[in-house]
Structures are given as structure tokens and as C-alpha cells.
C-alpha positions in Angstrom: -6.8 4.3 -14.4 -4.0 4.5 -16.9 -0.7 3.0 -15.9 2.3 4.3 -15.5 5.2 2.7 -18.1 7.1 0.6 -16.3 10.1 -0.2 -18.9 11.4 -3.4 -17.2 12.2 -5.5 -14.1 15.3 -3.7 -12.5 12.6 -0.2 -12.8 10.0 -2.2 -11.2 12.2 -3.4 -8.5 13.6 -0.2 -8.0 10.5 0.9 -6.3 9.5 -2.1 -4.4 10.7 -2.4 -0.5 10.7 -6.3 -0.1 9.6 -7.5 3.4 9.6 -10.2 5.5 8.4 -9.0 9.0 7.8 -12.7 10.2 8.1 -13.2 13.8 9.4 -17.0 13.3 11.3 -16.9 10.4 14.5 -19.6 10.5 18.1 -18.0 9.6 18.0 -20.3 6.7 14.8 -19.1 5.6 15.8 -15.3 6.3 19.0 -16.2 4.3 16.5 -17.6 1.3 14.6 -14.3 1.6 17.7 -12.2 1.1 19.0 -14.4 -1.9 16.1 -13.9 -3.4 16.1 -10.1 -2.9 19.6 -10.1 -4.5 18.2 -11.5 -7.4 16.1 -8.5 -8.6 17.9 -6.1 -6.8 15.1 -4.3 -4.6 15.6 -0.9 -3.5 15.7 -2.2 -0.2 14.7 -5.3 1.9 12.6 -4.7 4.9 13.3 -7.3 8.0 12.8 -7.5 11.8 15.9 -6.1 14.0 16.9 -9.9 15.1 18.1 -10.1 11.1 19.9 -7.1 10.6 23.2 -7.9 11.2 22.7 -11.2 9.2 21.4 -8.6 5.9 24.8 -6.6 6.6 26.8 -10.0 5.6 24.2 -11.4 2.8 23.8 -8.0 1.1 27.4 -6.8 1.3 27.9 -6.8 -2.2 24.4 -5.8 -3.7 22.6 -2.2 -3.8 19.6 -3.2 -1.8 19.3 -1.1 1.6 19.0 -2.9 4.4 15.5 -1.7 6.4 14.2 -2.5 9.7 11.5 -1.3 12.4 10.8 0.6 15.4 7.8 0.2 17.8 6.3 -2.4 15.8 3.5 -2.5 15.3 1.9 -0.7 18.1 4.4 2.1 18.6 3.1 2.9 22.0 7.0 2.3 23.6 8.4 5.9 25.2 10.5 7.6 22.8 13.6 7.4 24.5 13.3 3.5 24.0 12.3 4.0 20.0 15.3 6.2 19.3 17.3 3.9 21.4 16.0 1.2 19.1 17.0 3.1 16.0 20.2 3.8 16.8 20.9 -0.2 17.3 19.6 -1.0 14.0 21.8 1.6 12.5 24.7 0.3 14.4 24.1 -3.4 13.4 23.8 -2.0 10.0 20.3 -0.2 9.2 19.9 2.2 6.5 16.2 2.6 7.2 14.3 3.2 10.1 10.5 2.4 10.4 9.0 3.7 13.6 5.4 3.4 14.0 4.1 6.2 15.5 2.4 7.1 18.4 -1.7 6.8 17.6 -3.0 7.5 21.2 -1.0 10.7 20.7 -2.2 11.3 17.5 -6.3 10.5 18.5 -6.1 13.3 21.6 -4.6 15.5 18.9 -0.5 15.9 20.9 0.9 17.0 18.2 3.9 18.2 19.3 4.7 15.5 21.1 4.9 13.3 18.0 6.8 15.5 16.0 9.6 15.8 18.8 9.6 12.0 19.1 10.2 12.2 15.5 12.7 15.0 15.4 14.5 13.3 18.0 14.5 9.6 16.0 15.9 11.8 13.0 18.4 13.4 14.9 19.8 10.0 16.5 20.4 8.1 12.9 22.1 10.9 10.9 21.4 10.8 7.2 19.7 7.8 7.5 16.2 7.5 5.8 13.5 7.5 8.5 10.3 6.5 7.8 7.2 7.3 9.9 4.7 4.7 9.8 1.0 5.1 10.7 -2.5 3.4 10.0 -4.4 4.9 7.9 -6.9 2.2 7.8 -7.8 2.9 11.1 -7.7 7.1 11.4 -10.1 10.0 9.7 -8.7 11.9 7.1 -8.0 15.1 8.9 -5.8 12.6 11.2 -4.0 11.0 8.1 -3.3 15.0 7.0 -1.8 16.0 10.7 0.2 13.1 11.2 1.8 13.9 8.1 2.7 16.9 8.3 4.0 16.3 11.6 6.4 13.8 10.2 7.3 16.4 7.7 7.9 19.2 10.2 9.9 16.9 12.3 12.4 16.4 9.7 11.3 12.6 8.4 11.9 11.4 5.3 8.8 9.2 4.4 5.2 8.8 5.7 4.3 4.9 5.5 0.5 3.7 5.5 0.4 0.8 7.6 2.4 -1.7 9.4 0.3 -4.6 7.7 -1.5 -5.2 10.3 -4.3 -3.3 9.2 -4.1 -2.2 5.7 -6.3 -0.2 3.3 -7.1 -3.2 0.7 -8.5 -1.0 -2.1 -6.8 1.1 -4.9 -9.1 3.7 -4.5 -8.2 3.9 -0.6 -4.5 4.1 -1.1 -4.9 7.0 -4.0 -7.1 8.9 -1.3 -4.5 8.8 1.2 -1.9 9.6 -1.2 -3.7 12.9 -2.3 -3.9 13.8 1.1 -0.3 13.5 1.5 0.2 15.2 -1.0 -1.9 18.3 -0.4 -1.0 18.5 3.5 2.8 17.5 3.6 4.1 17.7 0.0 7.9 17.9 0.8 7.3 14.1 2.6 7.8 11.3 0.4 5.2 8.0 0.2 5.5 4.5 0.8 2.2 2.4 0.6 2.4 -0.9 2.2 -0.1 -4.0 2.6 -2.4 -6.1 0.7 0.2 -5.2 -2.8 0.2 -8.8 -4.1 0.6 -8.5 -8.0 1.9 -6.4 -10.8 -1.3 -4.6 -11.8 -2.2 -3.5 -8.2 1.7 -2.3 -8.4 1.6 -0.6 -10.9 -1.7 1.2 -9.9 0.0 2.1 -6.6 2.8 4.0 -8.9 0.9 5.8 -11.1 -1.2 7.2 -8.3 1.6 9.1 -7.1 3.4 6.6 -4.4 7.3 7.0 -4.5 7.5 3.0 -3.2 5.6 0.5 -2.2 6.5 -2.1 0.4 5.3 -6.0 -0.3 5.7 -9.0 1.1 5.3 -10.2 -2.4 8.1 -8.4 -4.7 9.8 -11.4 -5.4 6.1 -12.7 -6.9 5.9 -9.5 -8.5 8.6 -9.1 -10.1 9.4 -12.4 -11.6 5.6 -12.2 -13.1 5.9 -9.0 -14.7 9.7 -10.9 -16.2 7.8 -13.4 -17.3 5.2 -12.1 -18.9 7.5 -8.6 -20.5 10.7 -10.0 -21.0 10.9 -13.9 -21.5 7.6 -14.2 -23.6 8.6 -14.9 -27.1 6.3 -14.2 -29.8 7.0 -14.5 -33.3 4.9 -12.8 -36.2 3.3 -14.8 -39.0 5.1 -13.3 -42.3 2.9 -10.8 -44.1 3.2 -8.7 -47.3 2.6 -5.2 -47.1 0.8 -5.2 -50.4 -3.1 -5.8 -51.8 -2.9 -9.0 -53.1 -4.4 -8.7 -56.8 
């Protein structure tokens, strides 16, 4: 697979949603995590609702949006409670919403009710970016195509693989789910998320057609891809551009 040309750190960072979804995270160590973040400038951090407020303050003077969740991870709550949810995190300073959807809705085929818990979600934050989070791991194809284009009929801004609970692990999974997106909701935009540990599987994930990815590893990612682009100094032995006699 050929990859797509990345021309330095601050592009690479642009597309990465840095996350932290740990349920026992310190403050101090939240606060570490968001330092960090600062650092490369990610186009967004993603972190559990208790932090939010605690982002707001940290991030005040960066770029990075500050991104949280909804029904996590299960998303079987009503939807009156997930767009109550929402509009707390947007209150405490959200600019992204992750709701995981509804999957017993979407196995007996209730379409409609997804999408209005959707449009509804939408509705309640504004312009806020809403992201609609399922498992494709764990549905058929012609599931992964419906729920998308439910989330795109319903007014959502992204459709999101996986919570990372369970994650397609292979590049070849992730490029088959984005196709499908592609074909069935192609106004919806594409966030892959789990198992993206290192620059080349990153990069992979780019060129196959995602518009971000979400890792728990950016920071790793990154500062690797720095290293090894930017900071390497090589210097050429001199050499004479004609045949010696």
C-alpha cells in the first residue's frame, strides 16, 4: 500500500484525536496527558466527562478540541439520558460528542429509532461536531452500511469504528469498513479508532481514506515520526560529480 505524504509533525498531529478514556486516571495524570497533547497540538484530545471541565482550563490557550463521550461503551442508556449527557459535556466545555450508538437497535434492524436518537443528540449540541460511534468489529457489513447512513441521515458529523473495546486490529479490516462508508454514506466523515499504535499503521489508516484517527498512542506517534523525519541529522560524504581519469 503506498502511503500518503505526510510533510511533518504538526500535519500528522492534525489528524490524530489523542485519547485517554481511562476510568482511574489521577488529575495529575489527566493534567500530564493534556500537557503532552499541548505539545504536538492534536486536533483534539479525547477524555472521559469527569475531565472535561479540567481540559477547558489546561487547553485554554491551545487549538486542540476538547472531546468527550456518550453512552460509553455500551450505549444502551434511553436517549433522553444520552442527549442529556451531551448537552453537559457541551456545557462544561465539549466541542465533541461521542455517543455510542444503540447496537440492539441496530441488530433488529430499528432504524428509525437510531437516527432520531441521533437527530435529536445533533439538535441538542448546536454546531458542535457529533460523532456516532459503533462496533464494527462486532456487526456484518450490511449493518456497518445502515448504521451509517443512519448517522448521515440524522444530521451527524462522523461515523467512528469502535469504542476500543473491541477493535478491528487489521489494516485490511479498517480499509474494508472505510469503503463501505464510503459507498453507503459518503457525505459522513471517518474516524478509525483502536489498536493505532505507530506511525506506519497511521499512516496506512490515512491513505486508506480515514479523515482521523483516534489513538491512545499519538503522543508515541508523533514524537517517533519527529524523531526519525525531523531531528535525524545526516550528513553526506563529499563527492565529485566527475569520472575520475
Amino acid at each position: 500500500m503506498v502511503g500518503y505524504n505526510i510533510k511533518n509533525s504538526k500535519e500528522l498531529a492534525s489528524y490524530i484525536n489523542y485519547t485517554n478514556l481511562n476510568n482511574m486516571i489521577t488529575e495529575d495524570e489527566m493534567r500530564e496527558f493534556l500537557e503532552k497533547a499541548k505539545e504536538f497540538n492534536f486536533n483534539s484530545v479525547v477524555i472521559s466527562p469527569t475531565y472535561v471541565p479540567l481540559a477547558k482550563e489546561v487547553l485554554e490557550d491551545s487549538d486542540i478540541k476538547i472531546g468527550s463521550v456518550v453512552g460509553f461503551p455500551l450505549g444502551f442508556e434511553d436517549s433522553e439520558t444520552k442527549k442529556a449527557e451531551a448537552v453537559a459535556l457541551v456545557e462544561n466545555g465539549a466541542d465533541e460528542i461521542d455517543v455510542v450508538i444503540n447496537l440492539s437497535h441496530l441488530k433488529d434492524e430499528k432504524y428509525q429509532l437510531i437516527e432520531n436518537e441521533i437527530k435529536e443528540i445533533k439538535e441538542a449540541i448546536g454546531d458542535k461536531i457529533l460523532k456516532v460511534t459503533i462496533e464494527t468489529k462486532a456487526l456484518e457489513d450490511y449493518e456497518k452500511a445502515n448504521a451509517a447512513k443512519a448517522a448521515e441521515i440524522a444530521g451527524a458529523d462522523y461515523v467512528k469504528t469502535a469504542t476500543g473495546f473491541v477493535s478491528p486490529n487489521h489494516i485490511f479490516e479498517n480499509v474494508n469498513d472505510i469503503n463501505i462508508f464510503q459507498k453507503h454514506a459518503p457525505k459522513i466523515k471517518i474516524e478509525i479508532y483502536g489498536g493505532i499504535n505507530e506511525y506506519k499503521f497511521a499512516n496506512q489508516i490515512i491513505t486508506g481514506g480515514a479523515d482521523r484517527i483516534g489513538s491512545d498512542n499519538g503522543y508515541e506517534i508523533v514524537s517517533r515520526y519527529k524523531e526519525l523525519r525531523e531531528n535525524t541529522q545526516v550528513t553526506p560524504k563529499p563527492i565529485t560529480l566527475t569520472k575520475k581519469d
